[in-house]
C-alpha positions as CSV (number, residue, x, y, z in Angstrom):
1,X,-4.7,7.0,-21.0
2,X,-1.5,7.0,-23.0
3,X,1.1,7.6,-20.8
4,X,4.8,8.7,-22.3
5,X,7.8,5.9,-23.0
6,X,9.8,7.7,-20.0
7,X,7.2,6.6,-17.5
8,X,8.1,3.0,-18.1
9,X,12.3,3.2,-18.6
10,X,12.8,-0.2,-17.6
11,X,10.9,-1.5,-20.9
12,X,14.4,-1.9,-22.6
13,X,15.7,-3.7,-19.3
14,X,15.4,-7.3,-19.2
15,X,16.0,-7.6,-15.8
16,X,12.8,-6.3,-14.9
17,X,10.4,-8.3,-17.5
18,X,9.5,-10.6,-14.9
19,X,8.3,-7.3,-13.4
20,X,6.3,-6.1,-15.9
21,X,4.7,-9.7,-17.2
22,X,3.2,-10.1,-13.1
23,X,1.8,-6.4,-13.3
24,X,-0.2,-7.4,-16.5
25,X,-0.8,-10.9,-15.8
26,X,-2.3,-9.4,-11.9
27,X,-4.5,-6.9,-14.0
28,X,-6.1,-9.8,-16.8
29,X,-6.5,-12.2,-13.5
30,X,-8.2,-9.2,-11.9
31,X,-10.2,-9.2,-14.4
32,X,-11.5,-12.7,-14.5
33,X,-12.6,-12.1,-10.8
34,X,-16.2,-11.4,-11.4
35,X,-16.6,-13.6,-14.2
36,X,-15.7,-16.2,-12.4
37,X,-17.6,-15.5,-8.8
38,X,-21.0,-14.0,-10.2
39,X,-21.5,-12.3,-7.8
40,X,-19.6,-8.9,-7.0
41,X,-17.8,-6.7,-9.9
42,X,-14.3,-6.4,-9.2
43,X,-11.0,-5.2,-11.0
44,X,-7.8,-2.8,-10.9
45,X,-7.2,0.4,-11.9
46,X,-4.3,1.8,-13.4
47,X,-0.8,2.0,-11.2
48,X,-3.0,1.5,-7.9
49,X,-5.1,-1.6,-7.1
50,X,-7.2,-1.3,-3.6
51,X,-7.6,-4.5,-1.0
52,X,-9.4,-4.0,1.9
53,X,-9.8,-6.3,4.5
54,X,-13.4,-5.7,6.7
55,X,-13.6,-6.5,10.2
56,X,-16.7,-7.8,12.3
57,X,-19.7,-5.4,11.5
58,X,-21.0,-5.5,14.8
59,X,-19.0,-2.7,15.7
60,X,-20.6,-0.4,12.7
61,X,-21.5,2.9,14.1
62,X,-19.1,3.2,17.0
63,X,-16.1,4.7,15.2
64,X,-13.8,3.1,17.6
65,X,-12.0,0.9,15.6
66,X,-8.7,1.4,14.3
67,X,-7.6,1.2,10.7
68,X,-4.2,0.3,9.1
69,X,-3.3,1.8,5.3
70,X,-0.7,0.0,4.1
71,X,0.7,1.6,0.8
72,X,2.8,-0.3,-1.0
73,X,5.3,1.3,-3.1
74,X,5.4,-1.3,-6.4
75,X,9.0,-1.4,-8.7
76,X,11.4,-0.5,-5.7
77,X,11.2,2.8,-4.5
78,X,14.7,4.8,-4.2
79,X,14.4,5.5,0.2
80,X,18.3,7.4,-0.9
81,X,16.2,10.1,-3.5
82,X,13.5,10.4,-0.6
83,X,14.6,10.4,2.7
84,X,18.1,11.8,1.4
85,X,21.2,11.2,3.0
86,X,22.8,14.6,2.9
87,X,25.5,14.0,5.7
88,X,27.1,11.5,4.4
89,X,29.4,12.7,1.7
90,X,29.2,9.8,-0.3
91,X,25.7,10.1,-1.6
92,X,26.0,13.7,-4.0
93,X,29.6,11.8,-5.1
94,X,27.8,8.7,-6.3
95,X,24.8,10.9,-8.1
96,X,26.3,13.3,-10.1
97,X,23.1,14.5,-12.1
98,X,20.2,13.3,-9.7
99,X,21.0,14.2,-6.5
100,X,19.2,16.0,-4.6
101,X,21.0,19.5,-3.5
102,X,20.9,19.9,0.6
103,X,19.8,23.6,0.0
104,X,16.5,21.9,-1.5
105,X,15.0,19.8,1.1
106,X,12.6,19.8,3.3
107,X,13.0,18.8,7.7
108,X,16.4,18.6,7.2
109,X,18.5,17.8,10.2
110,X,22.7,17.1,9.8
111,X,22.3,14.0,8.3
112,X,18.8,13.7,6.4
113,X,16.6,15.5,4.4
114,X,12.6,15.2,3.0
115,X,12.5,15.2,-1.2
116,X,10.9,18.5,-2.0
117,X,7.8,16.8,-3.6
118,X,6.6,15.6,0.2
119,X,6.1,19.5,0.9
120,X,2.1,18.9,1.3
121,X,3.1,16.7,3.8
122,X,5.5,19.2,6.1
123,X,2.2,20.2,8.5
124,X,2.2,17.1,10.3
125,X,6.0,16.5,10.2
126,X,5.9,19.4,12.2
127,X,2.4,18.4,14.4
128,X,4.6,14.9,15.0
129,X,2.3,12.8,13.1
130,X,4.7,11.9,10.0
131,X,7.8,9.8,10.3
132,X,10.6,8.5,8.4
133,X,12.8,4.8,9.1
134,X,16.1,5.0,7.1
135,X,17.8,1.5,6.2
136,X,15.0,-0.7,6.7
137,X,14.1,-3.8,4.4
138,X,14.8,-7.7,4.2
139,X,17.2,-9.5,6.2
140,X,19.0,-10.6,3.3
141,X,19.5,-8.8,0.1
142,X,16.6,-10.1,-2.4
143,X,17.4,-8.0,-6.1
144,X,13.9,-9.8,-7.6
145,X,10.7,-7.9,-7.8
146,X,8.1,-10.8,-7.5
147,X,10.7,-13.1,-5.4
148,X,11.3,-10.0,-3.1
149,X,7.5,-8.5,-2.8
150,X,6.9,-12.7,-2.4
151,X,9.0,-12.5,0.7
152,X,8.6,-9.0,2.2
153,X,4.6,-9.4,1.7
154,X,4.1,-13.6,3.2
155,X,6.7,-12.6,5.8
156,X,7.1,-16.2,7.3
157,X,9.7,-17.9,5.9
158,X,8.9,-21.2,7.6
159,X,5.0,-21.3,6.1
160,X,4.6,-23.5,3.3
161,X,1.0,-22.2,2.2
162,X,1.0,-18.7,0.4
163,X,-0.3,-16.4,3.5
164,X,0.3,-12.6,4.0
165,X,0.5,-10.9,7.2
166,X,-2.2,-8.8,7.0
167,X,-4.1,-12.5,6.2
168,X,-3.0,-13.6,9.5
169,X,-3.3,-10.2,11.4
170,X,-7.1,-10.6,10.4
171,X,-7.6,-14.6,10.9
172,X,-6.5,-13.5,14.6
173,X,-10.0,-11.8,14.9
174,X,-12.3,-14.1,16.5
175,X,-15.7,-12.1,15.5
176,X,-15.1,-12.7,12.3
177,X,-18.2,-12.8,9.9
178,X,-18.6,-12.6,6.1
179,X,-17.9,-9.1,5.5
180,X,-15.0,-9.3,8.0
181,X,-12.9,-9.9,4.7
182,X,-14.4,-10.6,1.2
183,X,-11.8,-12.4,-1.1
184,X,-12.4,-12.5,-4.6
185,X,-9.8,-15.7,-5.4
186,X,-9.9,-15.0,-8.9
187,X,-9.3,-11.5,-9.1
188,X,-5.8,-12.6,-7.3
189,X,-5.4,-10.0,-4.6
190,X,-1.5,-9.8,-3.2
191,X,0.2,-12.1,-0.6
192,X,-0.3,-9.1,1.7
193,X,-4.2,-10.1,2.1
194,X,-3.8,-14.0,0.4
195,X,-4.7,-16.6,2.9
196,X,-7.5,-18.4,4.8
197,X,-9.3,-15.4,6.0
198,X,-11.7,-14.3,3.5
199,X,-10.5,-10.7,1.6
200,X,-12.1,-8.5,-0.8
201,X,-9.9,-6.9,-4.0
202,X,-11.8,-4.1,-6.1
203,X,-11.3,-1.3,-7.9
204,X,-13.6,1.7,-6.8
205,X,-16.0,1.6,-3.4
206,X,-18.7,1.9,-6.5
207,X,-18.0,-0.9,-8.5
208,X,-18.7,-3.3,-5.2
209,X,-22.0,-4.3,-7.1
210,X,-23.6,-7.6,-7.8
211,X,-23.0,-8.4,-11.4
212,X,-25.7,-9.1,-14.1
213,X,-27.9,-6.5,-13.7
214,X,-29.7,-5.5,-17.2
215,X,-28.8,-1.9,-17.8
216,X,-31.3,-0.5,-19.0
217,X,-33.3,-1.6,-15.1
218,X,-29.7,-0.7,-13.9
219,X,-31.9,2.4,-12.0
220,X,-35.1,0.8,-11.1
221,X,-35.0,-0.2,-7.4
222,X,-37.8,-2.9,-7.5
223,X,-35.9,-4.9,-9.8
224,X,-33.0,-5.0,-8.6
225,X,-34.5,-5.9,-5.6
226,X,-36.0,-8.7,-7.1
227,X,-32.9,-9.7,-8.5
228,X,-31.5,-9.7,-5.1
229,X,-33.8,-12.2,-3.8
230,X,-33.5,-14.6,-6.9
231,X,-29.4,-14.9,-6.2
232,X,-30.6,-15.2,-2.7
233,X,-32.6,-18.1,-3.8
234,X,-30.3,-19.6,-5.6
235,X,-26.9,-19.1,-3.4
236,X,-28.9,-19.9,0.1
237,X,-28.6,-23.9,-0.5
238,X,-25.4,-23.9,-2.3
239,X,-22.9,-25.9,-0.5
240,X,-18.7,-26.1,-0.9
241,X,-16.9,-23.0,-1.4
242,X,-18.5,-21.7,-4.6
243,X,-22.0,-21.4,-2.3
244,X,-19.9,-19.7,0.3
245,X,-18.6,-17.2,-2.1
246,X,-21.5,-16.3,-3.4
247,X,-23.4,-15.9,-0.1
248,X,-20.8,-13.6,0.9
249,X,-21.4,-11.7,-2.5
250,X,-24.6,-10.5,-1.3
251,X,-23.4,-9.8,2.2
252,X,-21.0,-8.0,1.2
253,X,-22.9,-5.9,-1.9
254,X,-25.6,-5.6,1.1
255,X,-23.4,-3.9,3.9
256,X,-21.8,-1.6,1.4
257,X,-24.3,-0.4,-0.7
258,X,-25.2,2.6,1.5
259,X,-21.6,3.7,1.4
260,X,-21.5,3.6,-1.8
261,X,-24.6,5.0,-2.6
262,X,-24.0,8.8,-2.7
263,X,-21.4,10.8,-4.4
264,X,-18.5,10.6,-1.6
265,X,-17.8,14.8,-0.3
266,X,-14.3,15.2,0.9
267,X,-14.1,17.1,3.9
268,X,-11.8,19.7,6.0
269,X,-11.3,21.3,2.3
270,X,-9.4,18.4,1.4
271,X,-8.5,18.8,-2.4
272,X,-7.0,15.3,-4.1
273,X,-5.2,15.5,-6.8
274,X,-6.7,14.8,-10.3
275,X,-3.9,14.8,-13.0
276,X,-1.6,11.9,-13.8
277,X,0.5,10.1,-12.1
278,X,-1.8,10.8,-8.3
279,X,-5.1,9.8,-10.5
280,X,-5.2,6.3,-9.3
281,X,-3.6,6.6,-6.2
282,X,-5.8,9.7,-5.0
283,X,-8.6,7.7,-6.1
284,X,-8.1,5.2,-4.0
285,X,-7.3,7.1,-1.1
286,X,-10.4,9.2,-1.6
287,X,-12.3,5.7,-1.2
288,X,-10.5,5.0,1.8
289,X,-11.7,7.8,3.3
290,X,-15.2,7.0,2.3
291,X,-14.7,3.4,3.5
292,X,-13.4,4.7,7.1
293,X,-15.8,7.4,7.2
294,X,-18.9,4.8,6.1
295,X,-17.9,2.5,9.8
296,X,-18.1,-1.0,8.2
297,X,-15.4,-2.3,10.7
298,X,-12.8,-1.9,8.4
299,X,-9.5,-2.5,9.7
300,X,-6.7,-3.1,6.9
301,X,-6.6,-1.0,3.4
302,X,-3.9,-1.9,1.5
303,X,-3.3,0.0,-2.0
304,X,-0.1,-0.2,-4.7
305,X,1.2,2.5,-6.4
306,X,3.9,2.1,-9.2
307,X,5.7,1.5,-10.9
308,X,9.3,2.9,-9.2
309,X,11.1,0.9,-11.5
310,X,13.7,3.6,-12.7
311,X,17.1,2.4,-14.1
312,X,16.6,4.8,-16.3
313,X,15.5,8.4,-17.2
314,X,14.9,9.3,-13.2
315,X,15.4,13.2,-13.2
316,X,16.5,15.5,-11.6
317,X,14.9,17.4,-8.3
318,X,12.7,19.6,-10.1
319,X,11.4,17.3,-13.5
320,X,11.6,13.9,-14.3
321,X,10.0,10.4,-13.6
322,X,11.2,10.7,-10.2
323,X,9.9,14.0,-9.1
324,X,6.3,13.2,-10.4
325,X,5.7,10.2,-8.9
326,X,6.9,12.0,-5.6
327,X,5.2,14.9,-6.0
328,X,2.1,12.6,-6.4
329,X,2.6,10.7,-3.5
330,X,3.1,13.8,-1.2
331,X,0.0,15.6,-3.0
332,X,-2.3,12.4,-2.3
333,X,-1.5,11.8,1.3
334,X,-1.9,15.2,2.0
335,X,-5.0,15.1,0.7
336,X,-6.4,12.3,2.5
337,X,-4.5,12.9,6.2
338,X,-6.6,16.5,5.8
339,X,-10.0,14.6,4.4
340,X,-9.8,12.5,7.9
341,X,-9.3,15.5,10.1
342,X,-10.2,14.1,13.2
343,X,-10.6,10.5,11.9
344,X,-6.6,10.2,11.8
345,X,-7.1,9.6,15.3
346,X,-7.1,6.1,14.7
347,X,-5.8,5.5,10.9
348,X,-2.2,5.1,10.8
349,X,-0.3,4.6,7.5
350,X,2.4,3.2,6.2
351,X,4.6,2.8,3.0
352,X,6.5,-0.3,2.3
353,X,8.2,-1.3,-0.7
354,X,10.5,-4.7,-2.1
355,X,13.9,-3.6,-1.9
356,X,15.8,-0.2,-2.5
357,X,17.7,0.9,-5.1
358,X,21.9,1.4,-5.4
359,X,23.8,4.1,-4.6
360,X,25.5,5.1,-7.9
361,X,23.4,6.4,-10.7
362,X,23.9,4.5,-13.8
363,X,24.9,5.2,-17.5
364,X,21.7,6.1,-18.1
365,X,20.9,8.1,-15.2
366,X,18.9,5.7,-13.6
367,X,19.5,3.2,-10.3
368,X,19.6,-0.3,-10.7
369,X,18.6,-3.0,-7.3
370,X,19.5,-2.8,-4.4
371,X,18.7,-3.7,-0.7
372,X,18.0,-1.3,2.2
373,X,15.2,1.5,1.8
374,X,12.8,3.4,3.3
375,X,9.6,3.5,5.4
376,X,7.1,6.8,5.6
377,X,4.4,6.8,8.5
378,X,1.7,8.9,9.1
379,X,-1.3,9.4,11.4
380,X,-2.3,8.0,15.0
381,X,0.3,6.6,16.9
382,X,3.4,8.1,15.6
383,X,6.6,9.2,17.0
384,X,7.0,11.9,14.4
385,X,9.1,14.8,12.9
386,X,12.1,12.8,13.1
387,X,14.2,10.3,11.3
388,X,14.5,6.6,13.0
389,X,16.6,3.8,12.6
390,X,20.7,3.5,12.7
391,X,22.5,4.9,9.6
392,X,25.4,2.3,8.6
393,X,26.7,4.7,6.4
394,X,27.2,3.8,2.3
395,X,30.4,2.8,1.9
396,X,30.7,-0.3,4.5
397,X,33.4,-2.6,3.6
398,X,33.0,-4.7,6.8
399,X,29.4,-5.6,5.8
400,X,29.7,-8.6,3.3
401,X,26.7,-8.2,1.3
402,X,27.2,-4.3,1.0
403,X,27.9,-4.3,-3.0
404,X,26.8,-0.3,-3.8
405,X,24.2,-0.8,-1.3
406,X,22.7,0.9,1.3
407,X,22.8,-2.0,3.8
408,X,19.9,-3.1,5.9
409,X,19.9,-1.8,9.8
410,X,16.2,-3.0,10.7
411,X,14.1,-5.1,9.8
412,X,10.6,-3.8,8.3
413,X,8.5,-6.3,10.6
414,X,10.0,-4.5,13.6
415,X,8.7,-1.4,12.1
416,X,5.3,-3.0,11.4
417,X,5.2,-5.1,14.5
418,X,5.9,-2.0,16.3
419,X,2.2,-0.6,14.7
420,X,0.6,-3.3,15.2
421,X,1.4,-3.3,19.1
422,X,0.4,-0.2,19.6
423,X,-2.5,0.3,17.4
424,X,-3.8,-3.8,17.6
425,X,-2.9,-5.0,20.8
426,X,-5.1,-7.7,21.1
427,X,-3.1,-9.0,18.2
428,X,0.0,-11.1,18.6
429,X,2.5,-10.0,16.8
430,X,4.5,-13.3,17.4
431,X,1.5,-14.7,15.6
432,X,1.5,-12.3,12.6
433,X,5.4,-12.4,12.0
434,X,6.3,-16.3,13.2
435,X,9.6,-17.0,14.1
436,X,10.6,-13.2,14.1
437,X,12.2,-11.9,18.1
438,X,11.0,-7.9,17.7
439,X,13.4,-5.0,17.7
440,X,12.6,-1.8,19.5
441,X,12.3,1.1,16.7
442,X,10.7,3.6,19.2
443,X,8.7,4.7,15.8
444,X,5.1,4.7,17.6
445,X,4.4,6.6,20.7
């Protein structure tokens, strides 16, 4: 699809090429990821890429388990243009053309305000199953995309091996089994998922496949079959990790095929959306669905959408870079929170995102880095249809590393720890975020 130059203002910004080299370089690794396992198909799509982590399949059938989507808002998402700041006078002062007027949002109370593009969203802000964390983010300020998603993504500062926490979170299950987490090394999944604990990266529920089949036999279910049972053959007495990998090809193919065999039928009237910029991430939230709804044991589902690298060109309320990619983001979650009806009993998700953006809108009507943010949750669990965390206000001259920032009040592993305890409690969350002392939020009922 060709996409118009505004969609991508940073391309004149050289502070952000590090940015856009590591999205391309992920996408041609991705790539290589089935080439170089021979076994299962695997890729990314577009502005969203999927990971999903798979649990012990013994408990397939008992829809008991609960699940964790963890959306993660790629290119610095601006938490100020979202969850809006109305009270405090400063933020319309700094924003002269894209702020967003109090008389337009959405659950406002004196001091915040919901964008206008989360208005899909409103029914469970006001059924208490949506909530918003205001100033939330790194410890320290950290202005560098990869050095910043790096740290907010491995979350252990101490480790000296390139684990995420969702890695961990999973390693701590002691039923694991090939299919608890297929991972692809090659098609170079996150830090989220990166780690000891086997994950699987893919594009769509349907391309889980194994590769080589002829296509013109691509339909014929005897020889496929009988392709099965040669990489059986030849994978059974393979030894090291390559054997391993290719072993858990075929589980993993195996287990999933009946999900993905039939055309997936949102339900509850659920609509997702089909025009650019929601494509890729309705898609992949459609799948999730599917994935939840098909009771592999999956536990963790972690999907990007970006880029929300604007220093430039961001909009205004009603048009713009800024209000599409919102717009998208409300339109898609709605979507899915409604496909789950009942389901979202035990699917909680959350956004998360490297760093903010400033306070003052640039030159060029953009917003350069900057350090606190947002978090949005959703689903089972949640303290919603309010605002958490303590405001410091925007213009703090006793904070030292306040420099047109919105400084950081609480830390996101609190937030996440916070899920975790509630929704995983036979995981420790001591173990997941190591050397961290939790926080109450009081985000999660």
């Amino acid at each position: 699809m060709t996409r118009p130059k505004s969609t991508d203002p940073a391309a004149g910004d050289p502070c952000c090429a590090d940015y856009r080299a590591g999205l391309s370089r992920r996408g041609f690794l991705a790539g290589l990821g089935a080439a170089a396992l021979g076994g299962v198909a695997v890729s990314v799509f577009g502005d969203a890429v999927r990971q999903v982590a798979y649990a012990d399949t013994t408990t397939t059938g008992t829809s008991a388990r609960n699940v964790l989507v963890v959306l993660s808002l790629r290119g610095a998402i601006d938490g100020l243009g979202v969850v809006v700041p109305h009270g405090d006078t400063a933020y319309a002062a700094a924003r002269p053309t894209i702020a967003v007027p109090t008389s337009k949002l959405l659950a406002a109370d004196s001091m915040f305000g919901l964008h206008p593009g989360l208005a899909p969203l409103l029914p469970w802000w006001q059924s208490k199953q949506f909530a918003a964390v205001q100033a939330v983010g790194l410890p320290m300020p950290n202005r560098s995309h990869f050095s910043a998603m790096e740290e907010i993504e491995e979350a252990d500062p101490t480790e000296t091996v390139r684990q995420g926490w969702v890695n961990r979170m999973i390693g701590l299950d002691a039923g694991t089994s090939p299919t608890e987490a297929v991972h692809l090394t090659s098609a170079m999944p996150p830090t989220l998922v990166s780690g000891p604990a086997p994950t699987l990266a893919a594009d769509r529920l349907s391309d889980i496949a194994l590769v080589g089949a002829n296509p013109l036999f691509d339909t014929d279910a005897s020889w496929r079959a009988r392709r099965r049972q040669g990489l059986q053959t030849v994978w059974s007495g393979a030894t090291g990790t390559l054997g391993a990998a290719g072993r858990q090809a075929l589980t993993v193919t195996d287990v999933l095929a009946q999900a993905a065999a039939t055309t997936y039928q949102p339900q509850n009237q659920a609509t997702y959306p089909t025009a650019w910029p929601a494509t890729d991430l309705a898609a992949a939230l459609k799948d999730t669905a599917q994935l939840i709804r098909a009771d592999v044991g999956t536990e963790v589902v972690s999907i990007d959408f970006g880029s929300w690298d604007y220093h430039a060109d961001y909009g205004t309320v009603d048009s713009g870079n800024m209000a599409g990619m919102v717009g998208a983001l409300g339109s898609s979650i709605a979507a899915f929170l409604t496909d789950l009806g009942s389901d979202l009993d035990r699917v909680t998700v959350l956004t998360i995102s490297e760093f903010g953006r400033r306070l003052g809108e640039n030159g060029a009507h953009g917003l350069d880095h900057g350090w606190g943010n947002m978090m949005l949750l959703f689903g089972a669990g949640v303290n919603g249809g309010r605002y958490h965390g303590t405001w410091p206000g925007l213009t703090d001259p006793a904070s030292p590393y306040v420099d047109d920032d919105l400084a950081v009040t609480t830390d996101y592993r609190d937030v996440i720890g916070e899920v975790l305890a509630k929704r995983f409690p036979d995981r420790s969350v001591a173990a997941v975020f190591p050397g961290h002392q939790q926080s109450p939020i009081g985000v999660m009922s």
